[in-house]
C-alpha positions in Angstrom: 15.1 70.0 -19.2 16.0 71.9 -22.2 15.4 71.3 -26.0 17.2 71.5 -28.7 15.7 71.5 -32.5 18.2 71.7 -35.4 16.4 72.8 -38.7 16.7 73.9 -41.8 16.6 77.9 -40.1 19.5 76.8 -37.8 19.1 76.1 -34.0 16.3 76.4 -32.1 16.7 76.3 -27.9 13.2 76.0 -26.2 13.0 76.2 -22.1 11.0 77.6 -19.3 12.1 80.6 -17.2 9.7 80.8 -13.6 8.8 83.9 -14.4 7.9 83.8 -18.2 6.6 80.8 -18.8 8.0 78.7 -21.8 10.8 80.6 -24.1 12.6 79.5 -27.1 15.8 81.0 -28.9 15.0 81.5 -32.7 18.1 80.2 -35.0 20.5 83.2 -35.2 19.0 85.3 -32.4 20.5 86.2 -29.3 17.6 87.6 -27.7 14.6 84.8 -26.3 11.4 85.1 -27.5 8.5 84.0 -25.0 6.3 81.2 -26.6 3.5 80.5 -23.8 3.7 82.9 -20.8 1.0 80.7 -19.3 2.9 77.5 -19.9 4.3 75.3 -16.9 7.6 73.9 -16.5 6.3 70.3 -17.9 6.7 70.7 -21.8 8.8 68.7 -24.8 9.4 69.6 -27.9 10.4 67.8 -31.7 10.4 68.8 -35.7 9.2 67.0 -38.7 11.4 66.4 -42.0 9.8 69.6 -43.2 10.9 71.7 -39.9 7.8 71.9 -38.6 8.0 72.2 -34.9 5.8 70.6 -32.2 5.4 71.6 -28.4 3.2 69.9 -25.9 2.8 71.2 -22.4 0.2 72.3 -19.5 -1.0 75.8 -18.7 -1.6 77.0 -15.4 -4.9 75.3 -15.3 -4.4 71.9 -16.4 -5.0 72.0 -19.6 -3.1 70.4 -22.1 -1.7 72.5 -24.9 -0.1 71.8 -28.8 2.0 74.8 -30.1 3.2 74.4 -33.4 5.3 76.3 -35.5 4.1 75.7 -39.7 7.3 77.1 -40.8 5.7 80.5 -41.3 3.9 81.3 -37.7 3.9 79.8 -34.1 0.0 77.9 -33.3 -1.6 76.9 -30.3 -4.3 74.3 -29.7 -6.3 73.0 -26.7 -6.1 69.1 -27.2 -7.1 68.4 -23.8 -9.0 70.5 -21.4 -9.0 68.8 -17.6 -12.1 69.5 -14.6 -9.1 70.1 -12.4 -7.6 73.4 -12.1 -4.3 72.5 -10.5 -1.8 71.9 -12.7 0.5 68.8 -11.9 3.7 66.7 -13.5 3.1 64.8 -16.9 6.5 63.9 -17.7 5.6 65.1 -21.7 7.4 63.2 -24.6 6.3 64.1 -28.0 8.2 62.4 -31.1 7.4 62.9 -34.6 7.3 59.9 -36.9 6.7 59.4 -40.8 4.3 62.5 -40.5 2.7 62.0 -37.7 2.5 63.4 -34.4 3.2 61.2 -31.6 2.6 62.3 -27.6 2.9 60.5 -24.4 2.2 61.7 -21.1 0.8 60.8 -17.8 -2.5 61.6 -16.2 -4.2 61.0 -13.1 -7.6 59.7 -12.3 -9.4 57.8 -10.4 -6.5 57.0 -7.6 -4.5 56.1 -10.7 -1.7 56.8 -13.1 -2.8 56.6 -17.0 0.3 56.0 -19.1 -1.5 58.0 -22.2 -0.7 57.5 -26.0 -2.0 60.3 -28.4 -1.7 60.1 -32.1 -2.7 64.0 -32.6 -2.8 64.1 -36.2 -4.9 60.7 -36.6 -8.5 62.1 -35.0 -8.6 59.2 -32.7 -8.7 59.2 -29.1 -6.0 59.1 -26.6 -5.1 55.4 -25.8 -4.6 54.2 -22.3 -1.4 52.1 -22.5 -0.5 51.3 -18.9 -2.0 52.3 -15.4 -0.6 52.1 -12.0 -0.8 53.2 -8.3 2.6 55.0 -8.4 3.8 57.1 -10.8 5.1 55.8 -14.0 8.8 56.7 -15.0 8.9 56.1 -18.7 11.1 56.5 -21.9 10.2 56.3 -25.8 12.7 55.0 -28.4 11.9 54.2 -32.0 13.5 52.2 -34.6 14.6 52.5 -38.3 11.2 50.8 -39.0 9.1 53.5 -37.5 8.3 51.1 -34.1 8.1 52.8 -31.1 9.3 51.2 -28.0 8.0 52.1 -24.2 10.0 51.3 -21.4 8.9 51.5 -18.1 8.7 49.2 -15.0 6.3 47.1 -14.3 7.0 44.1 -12.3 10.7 44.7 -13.5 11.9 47.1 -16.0 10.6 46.3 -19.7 9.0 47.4 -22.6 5.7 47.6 -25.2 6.4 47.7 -28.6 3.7 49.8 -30.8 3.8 48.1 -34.2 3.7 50.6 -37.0 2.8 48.1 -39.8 -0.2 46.8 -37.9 -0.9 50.0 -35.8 -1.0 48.6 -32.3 0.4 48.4 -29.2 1.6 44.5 -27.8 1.8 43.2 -24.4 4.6 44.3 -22.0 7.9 42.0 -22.3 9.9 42.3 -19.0 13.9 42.1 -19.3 15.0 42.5 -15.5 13.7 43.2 -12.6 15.6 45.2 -10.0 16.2 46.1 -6.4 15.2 49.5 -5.2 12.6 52.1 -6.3 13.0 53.4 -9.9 14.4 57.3 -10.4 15.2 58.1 -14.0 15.0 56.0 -17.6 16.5 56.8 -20.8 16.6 54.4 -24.1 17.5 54.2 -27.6 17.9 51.7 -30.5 20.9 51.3 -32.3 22.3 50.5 -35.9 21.0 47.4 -35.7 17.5 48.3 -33.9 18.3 47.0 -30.6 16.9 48.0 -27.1 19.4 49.8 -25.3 18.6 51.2 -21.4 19.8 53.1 -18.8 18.3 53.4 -15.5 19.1 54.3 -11.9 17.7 53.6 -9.1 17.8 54.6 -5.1 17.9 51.5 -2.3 17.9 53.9 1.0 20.4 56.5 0.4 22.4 54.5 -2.3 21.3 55.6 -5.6 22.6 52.9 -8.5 23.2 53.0 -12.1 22.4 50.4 -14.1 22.2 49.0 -18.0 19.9 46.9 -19.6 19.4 45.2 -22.8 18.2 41.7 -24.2 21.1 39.8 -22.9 20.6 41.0 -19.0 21.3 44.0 -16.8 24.9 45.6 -15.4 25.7 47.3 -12.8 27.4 50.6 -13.9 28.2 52.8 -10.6 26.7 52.6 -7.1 27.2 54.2 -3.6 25.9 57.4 -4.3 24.0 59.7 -2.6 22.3 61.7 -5.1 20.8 61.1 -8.4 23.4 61.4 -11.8 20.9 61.0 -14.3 22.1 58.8 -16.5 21.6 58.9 -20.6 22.5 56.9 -22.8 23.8 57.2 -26.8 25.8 55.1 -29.5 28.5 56.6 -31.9 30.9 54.2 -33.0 30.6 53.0 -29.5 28.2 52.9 -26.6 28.3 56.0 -24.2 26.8 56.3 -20.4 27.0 59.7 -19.3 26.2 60.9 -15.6 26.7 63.7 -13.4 28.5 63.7 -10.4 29.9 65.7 -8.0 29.2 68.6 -10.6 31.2 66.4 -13.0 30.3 65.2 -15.9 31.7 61.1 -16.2 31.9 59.0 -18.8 32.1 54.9 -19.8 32.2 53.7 -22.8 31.5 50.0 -24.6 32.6 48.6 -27.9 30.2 45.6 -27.4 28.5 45.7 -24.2 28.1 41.7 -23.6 31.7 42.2 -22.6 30.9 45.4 -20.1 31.4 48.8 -19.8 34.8 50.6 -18.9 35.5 52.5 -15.3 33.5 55.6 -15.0 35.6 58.3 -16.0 35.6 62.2 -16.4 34.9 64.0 -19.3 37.3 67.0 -20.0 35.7 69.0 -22.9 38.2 72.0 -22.7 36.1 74.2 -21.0 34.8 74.2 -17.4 31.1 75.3 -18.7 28.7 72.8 -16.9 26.6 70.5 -18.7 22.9 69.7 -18.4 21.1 67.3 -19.6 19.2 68.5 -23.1 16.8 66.9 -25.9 18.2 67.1 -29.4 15.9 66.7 -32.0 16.5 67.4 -35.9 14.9 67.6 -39.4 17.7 65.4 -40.6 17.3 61.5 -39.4 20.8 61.6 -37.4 20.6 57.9 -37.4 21.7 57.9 -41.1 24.7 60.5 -39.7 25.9 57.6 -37.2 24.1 59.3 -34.1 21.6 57.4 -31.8 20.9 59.8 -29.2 18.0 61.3 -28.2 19.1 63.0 -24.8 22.7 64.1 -24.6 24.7 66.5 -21.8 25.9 69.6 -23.2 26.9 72.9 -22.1 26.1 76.7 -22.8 28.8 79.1 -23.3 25.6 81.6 -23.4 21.9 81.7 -23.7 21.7 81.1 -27.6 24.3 79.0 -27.5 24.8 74.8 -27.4 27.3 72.8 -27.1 26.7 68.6 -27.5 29.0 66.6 -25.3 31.0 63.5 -27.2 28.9 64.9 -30.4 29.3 68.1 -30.7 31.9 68.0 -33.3 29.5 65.6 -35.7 26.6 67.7 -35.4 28.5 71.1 -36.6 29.1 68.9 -39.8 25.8 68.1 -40.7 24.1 70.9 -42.9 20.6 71.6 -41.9 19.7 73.8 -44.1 20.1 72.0 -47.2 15.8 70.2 -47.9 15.8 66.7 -46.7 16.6 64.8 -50.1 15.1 61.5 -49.3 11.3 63.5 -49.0 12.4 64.8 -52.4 13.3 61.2 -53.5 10.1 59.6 -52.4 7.9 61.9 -54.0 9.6 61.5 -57.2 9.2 57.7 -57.0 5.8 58.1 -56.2 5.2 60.2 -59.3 6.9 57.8 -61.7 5.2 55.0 -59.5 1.7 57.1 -60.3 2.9 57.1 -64.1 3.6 53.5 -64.6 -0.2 52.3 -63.0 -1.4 54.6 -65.3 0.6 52.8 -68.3 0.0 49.4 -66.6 -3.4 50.3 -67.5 -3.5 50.9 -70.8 -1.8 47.8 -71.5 -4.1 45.7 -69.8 -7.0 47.3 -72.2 -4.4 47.4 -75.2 -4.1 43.2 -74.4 -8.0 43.2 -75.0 -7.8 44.6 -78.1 -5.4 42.2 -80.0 -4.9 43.6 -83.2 -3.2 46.2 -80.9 0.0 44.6 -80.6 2.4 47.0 -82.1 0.5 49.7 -79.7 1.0 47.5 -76.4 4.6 46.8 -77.7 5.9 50.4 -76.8 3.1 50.6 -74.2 5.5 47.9 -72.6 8.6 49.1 -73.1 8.1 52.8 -72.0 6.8 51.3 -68.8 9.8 49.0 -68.7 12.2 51.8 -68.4 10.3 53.6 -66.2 10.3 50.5 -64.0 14.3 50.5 -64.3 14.3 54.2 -63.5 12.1 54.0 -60.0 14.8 51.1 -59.2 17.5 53.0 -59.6 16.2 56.2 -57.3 15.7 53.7 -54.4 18.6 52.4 -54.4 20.4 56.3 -54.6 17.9 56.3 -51.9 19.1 53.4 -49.7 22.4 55.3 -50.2 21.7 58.8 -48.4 
């Protein structure tokens, strides 16, 4: 799979060629650059609010590898080196939350699967989250609250939810179970934070696609012989998009308690054929109306990317301009800084009681700066 990162240079397109390891397209360059000629084909890629950019993957001996791009130069960092020299699947996801570095992979050890959480900029150790005999199929979603969601099957397809107030991982909450063994997962949240899945599955030759959320599990397609790796996104409405046949289909849902239409094709104007990328941005494309995380675009040429559904919306949304709510919170937490300081001078002020003219306008310049923190939150709220 390929990767998209939209910052505030432009587009970035990172992927691996056989021969030259992982390569990436820099914004506004038609020529590809080679990032880690040693790199396998396992990797994943994401950006902060600054447009930093983070890359996890394997080299050619099993070890596991950060690159990271500080906005100035491309890094690399060893963050796990393995005894084994033969370099296997990890199925990579790395997502960057509220500054920090989230990655989730899968090791093996022991005759078992590890379903591994790493914080990489908290200095703690990689977290065990699941194990299991078989390989684990997973997907990550997060919500506006910064909670990250792991789906996976485990007796039935379900999730753990890591809390981000209290910094821990619950226990596994199953939502179906289904027939057959499990071939690909993808998940989001939507606008109002809720769990949405798409999975498919393979019973002997019959390979089925199904969806999943709180209220139960659908049937979407079935009687297929090969695998249409399903994804799933919201925009006004609830999308499914899967190949087949070389196609590219579509169904759609205003509310999905009530179902999903007939499968149908998508005709984009052009006869390019889409694959299935990761689109990742600087900008929080929730606040734009976009809840996607894996979408099916096409490439006119190497540099190029075109979204499917999307594509229009994302050429609307200007990268390049800083992220204003970074700017926003730092200024509240300046004037926040500036009224504990004033807050304390009134408290010794209110010792002193002949003081009282003194702690009058002690109050009321803290007052107003109260008033004026209130109203950048709410311009805030409003972005």
């Amino acid at each position: 799979m390929k990767n998209i990162v939209y910052t505030q240079k432009g587009m970035w397109k990172f992927y691996h060629d056989e021969k030259l390891g992982l390569c990436f397209y820099e914004p506004g360059c038609t020529t590809p650059m080679i990032l880690y000629d040693k790199a396998a084909p396992d990797f994943d890629a994401d950006c902060d609010e600054k447009g930093c950019i983070y890359v996890i993957c394997q080299d050619d001996k099993n070890n596991i590898y950060l690159l990271y791009f500080d906005r100035k130069k491309w890094n690399r960092q060893c963050i796990l080196e393995s005894k084994s020299v033969v370099p296997y699947e990890k199925n990579f996801t790395l997502i960057s939350l509220n500054g920090w570095i989230n990655v989730f992979y899968t090791i093996r050890h022991a005759g078992q699967y590890l379903l591994i959480h790493h914080i990489l900029n908290n200095q703690g150790e990689p977290q065990v989250i699941e194990t299991s005999e078989h390989q684990i199929i997973y997907s990550i979603a997060s919500d506006s609250k910064n909670n990250i969601y792991c789906v996976y099957e485990k007796n039935g397809i379900g999730f753990q939810l890591y809390s981000w107030q209290k910094k821990e991982w619950q226990s596994f909450k199953t939502l179906s179970a289904l027939t057959g063994e499990l071939y690909s997962l993808q998940t989001i949240t939507d606008n109002r934070d809720a769990l949405q899945i798409v999975c498919c599955t393979r019973v002997k030759q019959d390979y089925r696609v199904y969806y999943i959320n709180a209220a139960g599990v659908q049937e979407i397609l079935s009687g297929i012989s090969v695998n249409p790796e399903p994804t799933i996104f919201y925009c006004s409405e609830y999308y499914i998009l899967f190949h087949l046949g070389g196609r590219l289909l579509q169904t759609t849902s205003k509310n999905p308690e009530e179902g999903f239409t007939k499968p149908t094709y998508y005709f984009p104007g052009s006869f390019s054929p889409h694959r299935l990328f990761k689109i990742s941005s600087v900008k929080n494309l929730r606040q734009k109306g976009i809840f996607a995380k894996y979408i099916y675009g096409s490439e006119l040429r190497g540099d190029r990317f075109e979204a499917a559904i999307i594509g229009d919306l994302i050429h609307e949304i200007d990268f390049s301009l800083p992220t204003q709510i970074t700017e926003k919170s730092n200024e509240i937490e300046e004037y926040i800084h500036e009224i504990a300081g004033f807050e304390n001078e009134v408290a010794q002020l209110e010792e002193r009681k002949n003081e009282s003219e003194d702690i009058s306008l002690l109050a009321e310049r803290m007052e107003a700066l109260e008033k004026r923190v209130y109203q950048l939150e709410q311009d805030n709220k409003k972005q």
